[in-house]
Kinemage of the C-alpha trace (Angstrom):
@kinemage 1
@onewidth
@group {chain A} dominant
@subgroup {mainchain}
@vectorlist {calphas} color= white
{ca unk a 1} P 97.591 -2.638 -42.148
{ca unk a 2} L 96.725 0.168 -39.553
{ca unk a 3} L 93.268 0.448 -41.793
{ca unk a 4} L 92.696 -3.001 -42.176
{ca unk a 5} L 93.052 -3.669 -37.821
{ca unk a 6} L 90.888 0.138 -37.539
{ca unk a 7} L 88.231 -1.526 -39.574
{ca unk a 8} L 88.196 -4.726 -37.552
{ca unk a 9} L 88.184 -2.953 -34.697
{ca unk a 10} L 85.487 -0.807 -35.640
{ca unk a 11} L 83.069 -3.619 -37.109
{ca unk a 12} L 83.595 -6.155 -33.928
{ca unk a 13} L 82.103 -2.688 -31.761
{ca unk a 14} L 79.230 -2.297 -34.046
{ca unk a 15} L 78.667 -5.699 -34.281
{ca unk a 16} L 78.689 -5.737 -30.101
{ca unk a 17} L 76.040 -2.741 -30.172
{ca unk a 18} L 74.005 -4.413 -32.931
{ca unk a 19} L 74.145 -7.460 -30.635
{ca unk a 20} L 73.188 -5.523 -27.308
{ca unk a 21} L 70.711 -3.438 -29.403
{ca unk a 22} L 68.933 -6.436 -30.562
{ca unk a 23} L 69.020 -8.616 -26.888
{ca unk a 24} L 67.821 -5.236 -25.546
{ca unk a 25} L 64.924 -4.862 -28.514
{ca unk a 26} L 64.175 -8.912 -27.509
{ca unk a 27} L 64.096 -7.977 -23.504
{ca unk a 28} L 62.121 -4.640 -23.687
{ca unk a 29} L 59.323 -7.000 -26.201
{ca unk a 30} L 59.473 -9.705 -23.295
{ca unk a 31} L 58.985 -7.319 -20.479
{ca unk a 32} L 56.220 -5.425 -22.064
{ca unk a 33} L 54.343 -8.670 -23.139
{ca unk a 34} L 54.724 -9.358 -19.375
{ca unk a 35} L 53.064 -6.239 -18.008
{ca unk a 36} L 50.191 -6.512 -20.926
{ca unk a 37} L 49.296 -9.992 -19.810
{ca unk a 38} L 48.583 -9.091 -15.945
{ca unk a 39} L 46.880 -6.073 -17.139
{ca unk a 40} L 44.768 -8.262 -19.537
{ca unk a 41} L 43.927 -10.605 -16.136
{ca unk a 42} L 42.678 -7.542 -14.337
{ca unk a 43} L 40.774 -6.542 -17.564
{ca unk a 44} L 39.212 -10.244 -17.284
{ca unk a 45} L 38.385 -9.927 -13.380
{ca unk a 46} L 36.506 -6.667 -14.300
{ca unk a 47} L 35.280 -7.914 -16.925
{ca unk a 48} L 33.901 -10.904 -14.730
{ca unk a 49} L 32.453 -8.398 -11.782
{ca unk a 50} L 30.491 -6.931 -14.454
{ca unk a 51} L 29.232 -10.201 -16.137
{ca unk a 52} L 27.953 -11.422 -12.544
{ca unk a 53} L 25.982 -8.350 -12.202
{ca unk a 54} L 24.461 -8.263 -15.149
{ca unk a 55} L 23.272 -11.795 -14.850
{ca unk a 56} L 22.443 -11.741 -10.802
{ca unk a 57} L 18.776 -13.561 -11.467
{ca unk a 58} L 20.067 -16.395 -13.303
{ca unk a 59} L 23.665 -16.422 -13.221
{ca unk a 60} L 23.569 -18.881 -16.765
{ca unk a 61} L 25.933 -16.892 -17.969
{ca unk a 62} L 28.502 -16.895 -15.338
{ca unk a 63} L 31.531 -17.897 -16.297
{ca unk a 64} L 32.219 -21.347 -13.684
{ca unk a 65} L 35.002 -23.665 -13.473
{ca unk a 66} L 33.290 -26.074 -15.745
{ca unk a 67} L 32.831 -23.420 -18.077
{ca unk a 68} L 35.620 -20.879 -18.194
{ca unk a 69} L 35.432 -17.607 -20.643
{ca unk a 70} L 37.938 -16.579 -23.069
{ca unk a 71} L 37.945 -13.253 -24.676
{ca unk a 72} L 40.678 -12.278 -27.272
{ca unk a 73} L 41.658 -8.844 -27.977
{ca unk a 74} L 44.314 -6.813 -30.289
{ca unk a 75} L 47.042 -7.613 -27.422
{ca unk a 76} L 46.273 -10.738 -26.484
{ca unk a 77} L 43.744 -13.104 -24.299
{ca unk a 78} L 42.230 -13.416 -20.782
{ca unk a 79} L 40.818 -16.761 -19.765
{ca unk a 80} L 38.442 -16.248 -16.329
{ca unk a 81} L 36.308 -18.562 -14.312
{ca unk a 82} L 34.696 -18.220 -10.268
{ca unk a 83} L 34.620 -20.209 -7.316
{ca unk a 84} L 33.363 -19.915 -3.926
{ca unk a 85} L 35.513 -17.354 -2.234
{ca unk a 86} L 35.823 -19.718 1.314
{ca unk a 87} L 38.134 -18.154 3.625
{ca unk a 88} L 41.341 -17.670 1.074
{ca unk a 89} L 39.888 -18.333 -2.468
{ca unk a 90} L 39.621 -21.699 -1.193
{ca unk a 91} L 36.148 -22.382 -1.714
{ca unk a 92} L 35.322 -26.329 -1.962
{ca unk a 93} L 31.789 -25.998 -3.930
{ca unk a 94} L 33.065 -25.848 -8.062
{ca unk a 95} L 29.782 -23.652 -8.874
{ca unk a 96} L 29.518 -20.310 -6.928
{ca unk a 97} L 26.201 -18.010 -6.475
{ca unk a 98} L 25.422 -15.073 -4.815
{ca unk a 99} L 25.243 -13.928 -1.755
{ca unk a 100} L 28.901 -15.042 -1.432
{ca unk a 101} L 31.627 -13.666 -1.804
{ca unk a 102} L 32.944 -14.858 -5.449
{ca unk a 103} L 36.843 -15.170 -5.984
{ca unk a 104} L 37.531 -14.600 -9.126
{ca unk a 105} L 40.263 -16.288 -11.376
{ca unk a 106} L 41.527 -14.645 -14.390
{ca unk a 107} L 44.943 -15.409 -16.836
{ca unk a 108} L 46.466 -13.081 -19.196
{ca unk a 109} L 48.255 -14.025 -22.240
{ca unk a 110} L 50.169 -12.080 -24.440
{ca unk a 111} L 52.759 -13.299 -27.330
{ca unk a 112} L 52.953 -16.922 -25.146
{ca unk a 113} L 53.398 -14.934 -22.122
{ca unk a 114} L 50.997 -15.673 -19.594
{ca unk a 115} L 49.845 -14.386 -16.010
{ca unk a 116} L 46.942 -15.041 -13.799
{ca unk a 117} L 45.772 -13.676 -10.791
{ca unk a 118} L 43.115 -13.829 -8.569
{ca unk a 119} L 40.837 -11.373 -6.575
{ca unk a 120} L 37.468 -11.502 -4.178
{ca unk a 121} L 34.557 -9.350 -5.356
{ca unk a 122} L 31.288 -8.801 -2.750
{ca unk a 123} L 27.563 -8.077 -3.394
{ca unk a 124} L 26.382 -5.181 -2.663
{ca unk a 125} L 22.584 -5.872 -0.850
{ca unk a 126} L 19.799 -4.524 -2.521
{ca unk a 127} L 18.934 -2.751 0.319
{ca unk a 128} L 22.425 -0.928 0.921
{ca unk a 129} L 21.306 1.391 -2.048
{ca unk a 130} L 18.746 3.301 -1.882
{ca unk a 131} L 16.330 4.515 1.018
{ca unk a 132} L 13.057 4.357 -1.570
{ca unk a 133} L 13.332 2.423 -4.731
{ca unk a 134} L 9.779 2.383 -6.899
{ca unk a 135} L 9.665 0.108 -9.667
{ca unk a 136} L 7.102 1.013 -11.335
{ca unk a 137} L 5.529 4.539 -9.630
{ca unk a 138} L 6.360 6.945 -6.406
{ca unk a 139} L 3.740 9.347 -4.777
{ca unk a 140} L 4.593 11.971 -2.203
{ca unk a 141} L 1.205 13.869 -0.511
{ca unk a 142} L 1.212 16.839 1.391
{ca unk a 143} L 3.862 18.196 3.211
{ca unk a 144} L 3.396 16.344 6.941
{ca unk a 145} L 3.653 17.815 10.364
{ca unk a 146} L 7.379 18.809 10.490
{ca unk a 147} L 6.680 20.885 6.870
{ca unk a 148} L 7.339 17.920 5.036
{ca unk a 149} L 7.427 14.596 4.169
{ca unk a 150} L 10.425 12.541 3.461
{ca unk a 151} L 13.276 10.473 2.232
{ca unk a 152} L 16.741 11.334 4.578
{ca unk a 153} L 18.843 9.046 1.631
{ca unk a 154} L 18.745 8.321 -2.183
{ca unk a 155} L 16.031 7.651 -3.715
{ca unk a 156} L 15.818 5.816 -7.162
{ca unk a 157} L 13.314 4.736 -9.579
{ca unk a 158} L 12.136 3.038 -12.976
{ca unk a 159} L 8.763 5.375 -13.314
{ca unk a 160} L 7.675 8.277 -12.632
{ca unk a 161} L 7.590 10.245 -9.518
{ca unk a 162} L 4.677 12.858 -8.410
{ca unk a 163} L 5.315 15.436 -5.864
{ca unk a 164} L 1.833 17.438 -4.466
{ca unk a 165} L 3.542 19.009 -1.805
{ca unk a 166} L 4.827 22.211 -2.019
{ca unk a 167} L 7.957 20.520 -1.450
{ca unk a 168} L 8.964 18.752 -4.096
{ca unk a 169} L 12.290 16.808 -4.273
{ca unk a 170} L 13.605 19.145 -1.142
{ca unk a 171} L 11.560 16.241 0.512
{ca unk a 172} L 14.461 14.123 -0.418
{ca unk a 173} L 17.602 14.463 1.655
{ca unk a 174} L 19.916 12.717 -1.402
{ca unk a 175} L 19.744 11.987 -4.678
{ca unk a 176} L 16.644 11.034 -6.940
{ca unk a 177} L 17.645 9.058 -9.307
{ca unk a 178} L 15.437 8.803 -12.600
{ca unk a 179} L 16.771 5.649 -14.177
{ca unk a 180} L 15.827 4.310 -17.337
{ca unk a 181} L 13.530 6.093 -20.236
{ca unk a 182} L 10.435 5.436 -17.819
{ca unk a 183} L 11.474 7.547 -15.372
{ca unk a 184} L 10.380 10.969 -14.810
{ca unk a 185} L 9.577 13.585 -12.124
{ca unk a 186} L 7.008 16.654 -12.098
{ca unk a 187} L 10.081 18.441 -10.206
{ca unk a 188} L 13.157 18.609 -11.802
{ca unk a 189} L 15.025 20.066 -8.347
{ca unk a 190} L 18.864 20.492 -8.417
{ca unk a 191} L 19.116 16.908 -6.343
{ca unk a 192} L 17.572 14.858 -10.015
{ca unk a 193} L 20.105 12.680 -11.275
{ca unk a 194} L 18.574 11.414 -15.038
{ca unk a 195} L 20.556 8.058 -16.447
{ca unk a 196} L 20.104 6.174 -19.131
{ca unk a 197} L 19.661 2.747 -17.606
{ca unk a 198} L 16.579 1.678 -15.584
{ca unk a 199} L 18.222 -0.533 -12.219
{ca unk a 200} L 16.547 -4.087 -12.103
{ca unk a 201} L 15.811 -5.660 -8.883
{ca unk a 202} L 15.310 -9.798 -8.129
{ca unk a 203} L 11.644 -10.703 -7.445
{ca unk a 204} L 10.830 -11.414 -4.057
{ca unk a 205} L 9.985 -15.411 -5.560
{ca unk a 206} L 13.878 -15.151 -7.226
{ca unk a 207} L 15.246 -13.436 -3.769
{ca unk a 208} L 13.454 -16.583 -2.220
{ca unk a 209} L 14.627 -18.692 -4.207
{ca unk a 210} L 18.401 -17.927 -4.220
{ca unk a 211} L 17.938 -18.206 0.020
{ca unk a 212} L 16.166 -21.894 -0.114
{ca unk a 213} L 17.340 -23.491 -3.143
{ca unk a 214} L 15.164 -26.360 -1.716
{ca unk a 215} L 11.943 -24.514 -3.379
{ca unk a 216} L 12.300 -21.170 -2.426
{ca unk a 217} L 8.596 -19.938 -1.643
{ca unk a 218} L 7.020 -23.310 -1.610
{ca unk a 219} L 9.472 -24.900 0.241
{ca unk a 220} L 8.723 -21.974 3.201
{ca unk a 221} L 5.260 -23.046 2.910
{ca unk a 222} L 6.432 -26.154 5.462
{ca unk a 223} L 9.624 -24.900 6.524
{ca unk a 224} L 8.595 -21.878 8.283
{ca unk a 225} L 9.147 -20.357 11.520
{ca unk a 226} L 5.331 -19.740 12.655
{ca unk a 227} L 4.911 -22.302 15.389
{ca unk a 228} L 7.411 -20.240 17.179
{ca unk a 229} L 5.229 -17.133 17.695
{ca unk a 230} L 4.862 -17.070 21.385
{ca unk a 231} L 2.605 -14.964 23.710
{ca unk a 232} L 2.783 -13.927 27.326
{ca unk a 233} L 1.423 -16.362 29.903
{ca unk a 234} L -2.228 -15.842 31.257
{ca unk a 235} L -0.893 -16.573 35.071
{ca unk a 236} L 1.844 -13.988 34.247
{ca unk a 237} L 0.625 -10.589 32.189
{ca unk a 238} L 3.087 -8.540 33.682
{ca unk a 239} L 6.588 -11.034 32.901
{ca unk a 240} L 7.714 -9.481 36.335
{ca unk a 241} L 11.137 -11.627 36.926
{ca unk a 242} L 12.768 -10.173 33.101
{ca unk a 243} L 12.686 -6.052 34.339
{ca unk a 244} L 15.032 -4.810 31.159
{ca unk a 245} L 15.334 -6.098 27.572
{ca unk a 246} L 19.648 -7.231 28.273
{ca unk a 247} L 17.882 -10.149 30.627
{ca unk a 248} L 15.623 -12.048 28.337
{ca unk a 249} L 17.387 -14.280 26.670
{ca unk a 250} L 16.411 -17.710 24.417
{ca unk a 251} L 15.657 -19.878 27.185
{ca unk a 252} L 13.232 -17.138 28.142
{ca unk a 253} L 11.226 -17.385 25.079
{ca unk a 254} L 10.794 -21.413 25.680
{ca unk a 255} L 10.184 -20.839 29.752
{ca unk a 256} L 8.535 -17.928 30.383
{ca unk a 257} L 6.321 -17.467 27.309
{ca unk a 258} L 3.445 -19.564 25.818
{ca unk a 259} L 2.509 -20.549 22.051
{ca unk a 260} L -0.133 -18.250 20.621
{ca unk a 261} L -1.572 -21.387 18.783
{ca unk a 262} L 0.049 -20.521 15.319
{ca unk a 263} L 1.568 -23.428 13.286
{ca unk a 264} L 3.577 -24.107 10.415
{ca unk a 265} L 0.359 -23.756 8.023
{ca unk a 266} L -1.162 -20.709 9.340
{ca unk a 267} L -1.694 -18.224 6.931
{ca unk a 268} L -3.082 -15.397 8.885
{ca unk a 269} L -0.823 -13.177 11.001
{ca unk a 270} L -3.774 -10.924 11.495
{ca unk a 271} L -5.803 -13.387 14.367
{ca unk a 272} L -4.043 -15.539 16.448
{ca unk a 273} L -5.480 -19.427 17.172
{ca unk a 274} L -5.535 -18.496 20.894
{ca unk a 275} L -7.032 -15.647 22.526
{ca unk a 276} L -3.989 -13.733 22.691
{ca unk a 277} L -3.169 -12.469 26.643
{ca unk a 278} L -2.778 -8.356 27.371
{ca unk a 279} L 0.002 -6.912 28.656
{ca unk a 280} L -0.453 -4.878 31.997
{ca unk a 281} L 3.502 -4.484 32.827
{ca unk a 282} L 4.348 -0.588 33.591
{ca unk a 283} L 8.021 -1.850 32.532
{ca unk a 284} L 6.269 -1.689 28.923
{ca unk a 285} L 4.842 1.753 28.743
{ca unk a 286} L 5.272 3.949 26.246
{ca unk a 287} L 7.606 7.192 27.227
{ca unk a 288} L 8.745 5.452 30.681
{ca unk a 289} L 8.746 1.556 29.851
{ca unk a 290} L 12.339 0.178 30.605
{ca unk a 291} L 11.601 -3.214 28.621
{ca unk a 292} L 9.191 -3.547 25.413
{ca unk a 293} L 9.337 -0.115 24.502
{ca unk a 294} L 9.820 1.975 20.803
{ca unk a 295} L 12.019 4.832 21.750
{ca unk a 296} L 10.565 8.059 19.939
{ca unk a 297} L 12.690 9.928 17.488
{ca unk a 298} L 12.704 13.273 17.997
{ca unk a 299} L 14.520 14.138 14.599
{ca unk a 300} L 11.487 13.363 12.318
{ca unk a 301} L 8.753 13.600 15.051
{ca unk a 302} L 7.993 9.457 15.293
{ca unk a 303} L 6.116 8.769 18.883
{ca unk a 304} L 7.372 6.236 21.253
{ca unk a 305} L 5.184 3.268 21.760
{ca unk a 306} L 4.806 0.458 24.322
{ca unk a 307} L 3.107 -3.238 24.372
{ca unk a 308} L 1.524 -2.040 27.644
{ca unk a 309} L -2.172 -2.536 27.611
{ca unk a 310} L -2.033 -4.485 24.147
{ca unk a 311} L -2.206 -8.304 23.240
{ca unk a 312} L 1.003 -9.364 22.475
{ca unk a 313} L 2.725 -11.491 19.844
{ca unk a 314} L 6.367 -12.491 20.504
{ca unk a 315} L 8.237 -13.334 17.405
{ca unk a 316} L 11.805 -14.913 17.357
{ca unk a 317} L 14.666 -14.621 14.768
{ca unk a 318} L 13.873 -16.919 11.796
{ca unk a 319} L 11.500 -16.799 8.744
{ca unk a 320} L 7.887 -16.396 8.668
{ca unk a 321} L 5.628 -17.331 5.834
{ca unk a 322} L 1.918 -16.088 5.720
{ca unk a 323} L -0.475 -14.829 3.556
{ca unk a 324} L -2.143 -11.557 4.789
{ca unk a 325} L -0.900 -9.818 7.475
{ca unk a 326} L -4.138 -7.534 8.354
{ca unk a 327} L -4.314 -6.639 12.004
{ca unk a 328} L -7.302 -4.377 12.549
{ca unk a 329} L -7.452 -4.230 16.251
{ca unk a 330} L -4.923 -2.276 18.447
{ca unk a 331} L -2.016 -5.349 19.610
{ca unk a 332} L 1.426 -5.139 19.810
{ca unk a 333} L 4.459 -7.153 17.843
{ca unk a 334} L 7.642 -7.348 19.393
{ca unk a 335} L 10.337 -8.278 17.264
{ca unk a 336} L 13.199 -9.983 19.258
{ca unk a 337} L 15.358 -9.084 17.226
{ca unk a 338} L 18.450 -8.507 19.956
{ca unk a 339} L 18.367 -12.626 19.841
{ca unk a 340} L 19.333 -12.936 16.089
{ca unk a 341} L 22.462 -14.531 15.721
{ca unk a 342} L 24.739 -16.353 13.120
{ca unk a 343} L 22.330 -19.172 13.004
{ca unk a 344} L 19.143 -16.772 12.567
{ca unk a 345} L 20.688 -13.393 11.489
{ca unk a 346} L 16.988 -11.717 11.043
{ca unk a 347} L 13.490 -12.282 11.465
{ca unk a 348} L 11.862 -12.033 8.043
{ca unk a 349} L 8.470 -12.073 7.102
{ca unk a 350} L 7.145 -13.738 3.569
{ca unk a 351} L 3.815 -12.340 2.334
{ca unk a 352} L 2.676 -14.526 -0.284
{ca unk a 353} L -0.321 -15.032 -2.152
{ca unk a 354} L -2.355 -14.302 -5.433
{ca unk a 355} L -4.839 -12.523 -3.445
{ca unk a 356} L -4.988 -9.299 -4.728
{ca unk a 357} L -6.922 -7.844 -1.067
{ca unk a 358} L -4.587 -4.977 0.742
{ca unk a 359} L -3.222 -6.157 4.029
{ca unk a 360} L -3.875 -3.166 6.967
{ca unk a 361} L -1.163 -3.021 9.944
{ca unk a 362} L -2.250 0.688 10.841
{ca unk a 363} L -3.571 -0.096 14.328
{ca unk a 364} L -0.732 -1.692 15.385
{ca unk a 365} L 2.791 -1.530 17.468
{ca unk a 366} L 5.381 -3.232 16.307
{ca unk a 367} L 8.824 -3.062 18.296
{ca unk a 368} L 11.905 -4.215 17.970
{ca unk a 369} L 14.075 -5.540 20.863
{ca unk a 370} L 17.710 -4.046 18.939
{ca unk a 371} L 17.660 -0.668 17.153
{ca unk a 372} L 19.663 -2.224 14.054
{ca unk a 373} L 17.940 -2.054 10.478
{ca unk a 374} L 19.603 -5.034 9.201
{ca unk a 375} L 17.883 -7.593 11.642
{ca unk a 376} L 14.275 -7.560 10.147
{ca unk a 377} L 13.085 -7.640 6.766
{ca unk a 378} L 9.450 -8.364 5.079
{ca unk a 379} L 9.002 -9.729 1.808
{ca unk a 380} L 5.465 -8.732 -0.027
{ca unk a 381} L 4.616 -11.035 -2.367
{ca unk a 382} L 1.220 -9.880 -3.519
{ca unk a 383} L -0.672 -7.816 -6.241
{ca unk a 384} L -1.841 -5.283 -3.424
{ca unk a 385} L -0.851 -2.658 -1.374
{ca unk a 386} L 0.624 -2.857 2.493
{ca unk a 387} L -0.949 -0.100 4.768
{ca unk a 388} L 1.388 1.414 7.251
{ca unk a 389} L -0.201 4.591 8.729
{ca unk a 390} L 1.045 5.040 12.644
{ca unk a 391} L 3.275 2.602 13.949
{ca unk a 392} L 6.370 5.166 15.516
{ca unk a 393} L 10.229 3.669 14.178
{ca unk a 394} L 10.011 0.569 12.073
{ca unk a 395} L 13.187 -0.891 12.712
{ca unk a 396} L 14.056 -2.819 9.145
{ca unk a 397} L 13.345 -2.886 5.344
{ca unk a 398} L 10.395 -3.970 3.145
{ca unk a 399} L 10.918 -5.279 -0.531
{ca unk a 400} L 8.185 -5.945 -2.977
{ca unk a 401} L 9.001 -6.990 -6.547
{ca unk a 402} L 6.889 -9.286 -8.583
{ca unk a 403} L 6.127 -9.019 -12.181
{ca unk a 404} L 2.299 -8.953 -13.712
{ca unk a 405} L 1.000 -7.302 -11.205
{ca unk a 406} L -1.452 -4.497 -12.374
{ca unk a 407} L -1.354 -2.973 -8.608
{ca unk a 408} L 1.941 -3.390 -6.079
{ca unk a 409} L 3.003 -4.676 -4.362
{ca unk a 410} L 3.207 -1.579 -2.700
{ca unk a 411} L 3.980 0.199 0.245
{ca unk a 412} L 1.623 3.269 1.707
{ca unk a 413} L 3.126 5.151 4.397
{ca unk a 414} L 1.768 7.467 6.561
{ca unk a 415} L 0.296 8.727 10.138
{ca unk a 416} L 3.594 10.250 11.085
{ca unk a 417} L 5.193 6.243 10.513
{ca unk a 418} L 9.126 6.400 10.086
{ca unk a 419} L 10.803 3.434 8.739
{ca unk a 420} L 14.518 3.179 9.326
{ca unk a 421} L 15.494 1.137 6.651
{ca unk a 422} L 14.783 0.842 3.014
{ca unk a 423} L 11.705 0.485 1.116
{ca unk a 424} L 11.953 -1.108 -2.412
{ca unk a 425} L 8.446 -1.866 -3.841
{ca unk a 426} L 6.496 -1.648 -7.284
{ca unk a 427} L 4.923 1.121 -5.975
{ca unk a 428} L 5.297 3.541 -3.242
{ca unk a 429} L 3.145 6.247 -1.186
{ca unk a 430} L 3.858 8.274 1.526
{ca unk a 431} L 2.464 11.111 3.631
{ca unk a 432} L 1.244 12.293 6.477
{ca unk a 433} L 4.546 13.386 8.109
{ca unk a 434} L 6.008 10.405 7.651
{ca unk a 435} L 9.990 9.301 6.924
{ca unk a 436} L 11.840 6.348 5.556
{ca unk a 437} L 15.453 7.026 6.920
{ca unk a 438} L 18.707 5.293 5.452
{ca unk a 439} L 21.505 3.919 7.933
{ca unk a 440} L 24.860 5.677 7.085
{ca unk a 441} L 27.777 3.406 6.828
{ca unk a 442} L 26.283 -0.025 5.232
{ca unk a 443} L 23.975 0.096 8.339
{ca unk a 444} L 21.325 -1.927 6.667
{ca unk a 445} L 23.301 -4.625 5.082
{ca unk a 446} L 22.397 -7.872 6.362
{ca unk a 447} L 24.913 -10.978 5.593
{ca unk a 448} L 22.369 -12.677 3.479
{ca unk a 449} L 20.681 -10.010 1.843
{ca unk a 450} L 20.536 -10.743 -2.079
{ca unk a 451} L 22.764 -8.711 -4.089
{ca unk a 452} L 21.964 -5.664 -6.439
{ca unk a 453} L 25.805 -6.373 -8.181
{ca unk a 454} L 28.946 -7.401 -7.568
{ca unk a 455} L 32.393 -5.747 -7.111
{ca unk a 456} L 35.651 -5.660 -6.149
{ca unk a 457} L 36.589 -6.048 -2.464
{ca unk a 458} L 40.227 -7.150 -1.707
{ca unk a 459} L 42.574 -9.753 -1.666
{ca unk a 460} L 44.126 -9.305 -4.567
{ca unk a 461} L 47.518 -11.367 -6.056
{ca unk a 462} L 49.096 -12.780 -8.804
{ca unk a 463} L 49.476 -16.959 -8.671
{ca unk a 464} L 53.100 -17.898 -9.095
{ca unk a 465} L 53.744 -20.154 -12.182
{ca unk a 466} L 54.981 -23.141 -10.271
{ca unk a 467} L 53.004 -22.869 -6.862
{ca unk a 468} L 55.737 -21.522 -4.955
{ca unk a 469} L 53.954 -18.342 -3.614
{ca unk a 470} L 56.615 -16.052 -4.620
{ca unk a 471} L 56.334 -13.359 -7.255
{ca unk a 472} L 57.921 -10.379 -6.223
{ca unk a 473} L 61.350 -9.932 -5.812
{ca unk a 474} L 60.183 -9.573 -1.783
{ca unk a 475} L 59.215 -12.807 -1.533
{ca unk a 476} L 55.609 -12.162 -1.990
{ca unk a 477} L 52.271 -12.223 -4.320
{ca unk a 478} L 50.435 -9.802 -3.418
C-alpha cells in the first residue's frame, strides 16, 4: 500500500510538471511568435523606405493603399502599404508622392499572430547631399587666387573627374565620392570614397513635374511668375523713403516699384520690354550700401557688390519660366528673397528650351535680400552650358539633369564666383578662384525640394488590435 500511494503520489507531480512544462513550451512559442511578428512589421517599413527610394521618378511600384505588398519569409509575413503622412498619419489623399512626408503602414504575421505598426519616413532633398554633384563629367582648372579652387562639402559623381591644379582633391573640403563603374578621378587623394552604385538624380522635366502635376514644364509655360518682375520707378531712382532691406515689404513691391514690361510669355530674361531705370541710391553701394547690397565673404575671397549705378530687375518669390537667361551688359538682379513665405517658399527660375546656345550671366550682380541658400533655386533645362564667371555670393542652388544631351546642361564657374549652395548638373567646371560652399546643418533644404530618397524620421508605434490606443502595459503605443 505505502508503494502503491508513493507511486500515485509521484506520477500526479510528474504529471503537474509535464503539464506546466508543456503550458510553458505553448507560452514561450506564443510570446516569441509575438516579438517575430513586430520585428517582421519593422522589416516591412524598411523594406518600404527602401522601395520608395528606389522608385522616386515614378513611384509605380510603390506599394499604396489600393495596392498593398506582401512579402513572405521563413518566419512569417509582412503586409505594407503608404498614405499621406498629414499631421498624425492621418493623411486624407489614399495615394501618397513625394515631397511629403509618407507614413508608412506595415503588419507582421507569424504562426496567426499578427502586429502592425506604423512609422513617418522624410525625403531627403536632392540638394541636402552634396555641394557638387556631376552626372556625367567634373573639371577643376588652376588653382585660383587663394591657392586653390574649391568645394568646402562632398562632392559626388557618376563620371569622371579631372584635376589640373596642383591641387587635386585637397581642393575638396569633404568627400569625393566616385559612384558607379563610370566614375573615376586622375587623383586618388586620401578624401576618394569609390562605391559600387552610380546615385541617380530626377530630371529637371520629372522634378517639374512632381511640383505641377498640372503639366509640369508646359503647364509653367502660362502659369509663371514673369509679369511680376518689377523695376525701380523713373521719378524715383534712388527709392529714398525704404533706407534698409527690414522696411520693404510686399506692398512695397506693388507701390513703390514699376513693371519692367515682362509677361507671362516672355522668354528672354536677358532684355527687358522696357528700358530698364538705373539705380543712383548710395544706400546700394557696394562695401557701404545699407540696402541692396552682397556682403563680401572674406573666407573664400568673394567681393561685395551693389545695384548702385546698374539697371535693376526686382524679382519676387514665385516661379519663373524662360528660355535663355543671357545678360551681356553690366545690371543688377535682386532676389527678394527675405519676402518668401509659406505661400511662395523660393524664387525659382526654369530654363527651358531645346536650344542648344550657352546662356552668359558673367556681367552681372545678382543679390539676394536673405542670406539663406534654401530660398532660390534655378532649374537648367537645356543642352548647353550656364556661364557664371564674377558675380560675388550666389545665395542658392542650381540643378541641371536632362537625358540626351550630348553637352550639359552644365554649370562653368569662375572669376572668383562663390555659390553657397549646391550645384548638381550633367557637367561641371570651375576655376578661377572660385567656391561652391555647402550649408552645415540641412541649411539648404527647402520644404519642397524633390527628394534624392526616403527614410525614417519618427513617430513610431504599434496600432492596438481593437482601436483602443493602448499597447503597453503603461497605457501607451508608442
Amino acid at each position: 500500500m505505502t508503494a502503491l500511494a508513493f507511486s500515485l503520489i509521484v506520477g500526479t507531480v510528474l504529471a503537474g510538471v509535464g503539464t506546466l512544462a508543456s503550458s510553458h513550451y505553448s507560452r514561450s512559442n506564443k510570446d516569441g511568435s509575438y516579438a517575430d511578428a513586430v520585428a517582421l512589421a519593422d522589416a516591412g517599413v524598411n523594406s518600404e523606405l527602401v522601395n520608395i527610394s528606389k522608385n522616386l521618378l515614378s513611384l509605380g511600384n510603390v506599394h499604396q493603399l489600393a495596392n498593398k505588398g506582401t512579402v513572405n519569409t521563413s518566419t512569417g509575413s509582412f503586409t505594407v502599404f503608404v498614405r499621406p503622412y498629414g499631421t498624425a498619419c492621418n493623411g486624407t489623399d489614399n495615394t501618397w508622392a513625394p515631397p511629403q512626408d509618407v507614413c508608412i503602414i506595415s503588419t507582421g504575421t507569424v504562426n496567426g499572430i499578427s502586429r502592425t505598426v506604423e512609422a513617418r519616413g522624410t525625403r531627403k532633398s536632392v540638394f541636402d547631399e552634396y555641394a557638387i554633384y556631376s552626372y556625367k563629367i567634373a573639371v577643376f582648372n588652376g588653382t585660383g587666387a587663394s591657392g586653390k579652387d574649391g568645394v568646402e562639402g562632398n562632392m559626388g559623381t557618376n563620371g569622371p573627374v579631372t584635376f589640373h591644379g596642383s591641387e587635386g582633391t585637397d581642393a575638396i573640403n569633404g568627400t569625393l565620392s566616385l559612384n558607379g563603374s563610370g566614375a573615376s578621378s586622375n587623383d586618388t587623394g586620401a578624401n576618394v570614397n569609390q562605391n559600387p552604385d552610380a546615385v541617380f538624380f530626377p530630371t529637371v522635366s520629372q522634378v517639374a513635374q512632381t511640383m505641377f502635376p498640372g503639366g509640369g514644364l508646359t503647364w509653367l509655360q502660362t502659369h509663371n511668375a514673369n509679369a511680376s518682375i518689377m523695376m525701380l520707378r523713373s521719378a524715383d531712382p534712388t527709392l529714398a523713403t525704404e533706407p534698409t532691406i527690414a522696411g520693404f515689404t510686399a506692398a512695397d513691391v506693388a507701390t513703390k516699384l514699376t513693371t519692367a514690361g515682362f509677361t507671362s510669355g516672355s522668354r528672354s530674361l536677358g532684355s527687358a520690354p522696357l528700358a530698364v531705370t538705373t539705380d543712383t541710391s548710395t544706400l546700394d553701394a557696394a562695401n557701404t550700401g545699407t540696402r541692396f547690397m552682397m556682403p563680401a565673404d572674406p573666407t573664400f575671397l568673394a567681393t561685395s557688390i551693389g545695384a548702385k549705378g546698374t539697371p535693376v530687375y526686382f524679382l519676387p518669390p514665385g516661379d519663373y519660366y524662360f528660355s535663355d537667361l543671357s545678360f551681356l551688359n553690366k545690371g543688377s538682379w535682386i532676389m527678394l528673397t527675405h519676402l518668401c513665405d509659406a505661400a511662395h517658399p523660393a524664387i525659382r527660375i526654369w530654363v527651358d528650351s531645346n536650344s542648344t546656345s550657352d546662356d552668359n550671366i558673367s556681367k552681372l550682380n545678382v543679390i539676394f535680400t536673405d542670406p539663406s541658400a534654401t530660398k532660390f533655386r534655378l532649374y537648367y533645362n537645356k543642352c548647353a552650358t550656364l556661364t557664371m564667371h564674377g558675380q560675388a555670393v550666389f545665395r542658392g542652388s542650381i540643378y541641371g539633369i536632362k537625358n540626351g544631351c550630348t553637352n550639359g546642361p552644365g554649370v562653368d564657374l569662375a572669376g572668383g564666383n562663390e555659390i553657397y549652395g549646391s550645384v548638381i548638373a550633367n557637367t561641371f567646371t570651375i576655376g578661377g578662384g572660385s567656391y561652391v560652399v555647402f550649408p552645415n546643418n540641412g541649411g539648404n533644404d527647402s520644404t519642397d525640394d524633390s527628394a534624392l530618397w526616403y527614410g525614417f524620421k519618427d513617430k513610431w508605434k504599434e496600432d492596438s488590435w481593437n482601436g483602443s490606443g493602448t499597447v503597453f502595459t503603461d497605457g501607451t503605443q508608442n
